[in-house]
C-alpha positions in Angstrom: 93.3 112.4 26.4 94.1 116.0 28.0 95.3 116.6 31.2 91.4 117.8 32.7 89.6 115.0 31.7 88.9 112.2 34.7 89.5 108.4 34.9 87.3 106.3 36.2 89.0 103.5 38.2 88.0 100.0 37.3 84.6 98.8 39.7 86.1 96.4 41.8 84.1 93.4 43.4 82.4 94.3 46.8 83.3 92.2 49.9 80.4 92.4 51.8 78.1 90.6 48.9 78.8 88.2 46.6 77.3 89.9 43.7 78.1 94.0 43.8 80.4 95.7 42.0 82.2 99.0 43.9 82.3 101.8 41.7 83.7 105.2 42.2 81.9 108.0 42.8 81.7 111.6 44.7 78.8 111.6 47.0 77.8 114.0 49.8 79.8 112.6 52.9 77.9 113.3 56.6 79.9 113.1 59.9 78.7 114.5 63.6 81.3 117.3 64.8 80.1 117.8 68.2 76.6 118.5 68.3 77.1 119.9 64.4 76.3 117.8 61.2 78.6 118.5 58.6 78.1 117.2 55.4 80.6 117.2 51.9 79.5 117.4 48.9 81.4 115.9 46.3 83.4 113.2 48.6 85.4 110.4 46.7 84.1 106.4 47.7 83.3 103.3 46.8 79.8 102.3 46.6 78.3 99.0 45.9 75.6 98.8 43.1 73.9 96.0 44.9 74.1 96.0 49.0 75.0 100.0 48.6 78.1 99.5 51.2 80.2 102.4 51.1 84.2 102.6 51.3 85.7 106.5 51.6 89.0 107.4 50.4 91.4 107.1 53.3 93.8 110.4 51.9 90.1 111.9 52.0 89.2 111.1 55.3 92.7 111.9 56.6 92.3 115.8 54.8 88.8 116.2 55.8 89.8 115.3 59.7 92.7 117.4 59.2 90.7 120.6 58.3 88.2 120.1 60.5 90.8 119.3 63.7 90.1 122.4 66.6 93.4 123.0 65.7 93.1 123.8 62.1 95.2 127.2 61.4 96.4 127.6 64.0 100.6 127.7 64.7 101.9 125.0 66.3 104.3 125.9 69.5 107.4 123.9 69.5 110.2 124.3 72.0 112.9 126.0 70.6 116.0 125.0 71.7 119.2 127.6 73.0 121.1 128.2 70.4 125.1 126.8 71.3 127.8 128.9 70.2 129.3 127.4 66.8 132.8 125.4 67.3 135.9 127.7 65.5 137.0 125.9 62.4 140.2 128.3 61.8 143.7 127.8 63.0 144.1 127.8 66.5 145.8 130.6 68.0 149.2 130.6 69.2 150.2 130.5 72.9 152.1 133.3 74.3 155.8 132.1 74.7 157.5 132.9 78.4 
């Protein structure tokens, strides 16, 4: 098998009805962003081939919210804190004799 090609996970049984399978698949994903409908093609879930319930990826969900946060590209401000002057690791220096 090369390194392109994709795996299919196993269908796993559907716990919302007794008799659905969840398989895999990419489907086109819809959320509301505001006033905006965005949709994603593509989108990696679970979908029952009986009641048609649908699980989403959660490392999906968490990237998609990610990119489509206000705050997508832009730098984040952190506090910087003052720089302390660095303790001397050398000998220490002589005191003057009286």
């Amino acid at each position: 098998m090369s390194e392109t090609e994709y795996v299919t996970p196993q269908p796993v049984p559907c716990n919302e009805c007794p008799a659905g399978m969840m398989h895999a698949r990419l489907i086109t994903y819809f959320t509301w962003m505001g006033d905006e409908l965005i949709t994603v093609p593509h989108f990696p879930a679970w979908v029952c081939d009986v009641c048609g319930k649908r699980e989403y990826d959660e490392k999906a969900i968490s990237w998609l919210t990610m990119l489509l946060s206000p705050d997508a590209g832009r730098p984040t401000h952190r506090h910087r804190k003052p720089h302390l002057p660095r303790p001397r690791t050398g000998p220490a220096h002589a005191a003057p004799e009286s």
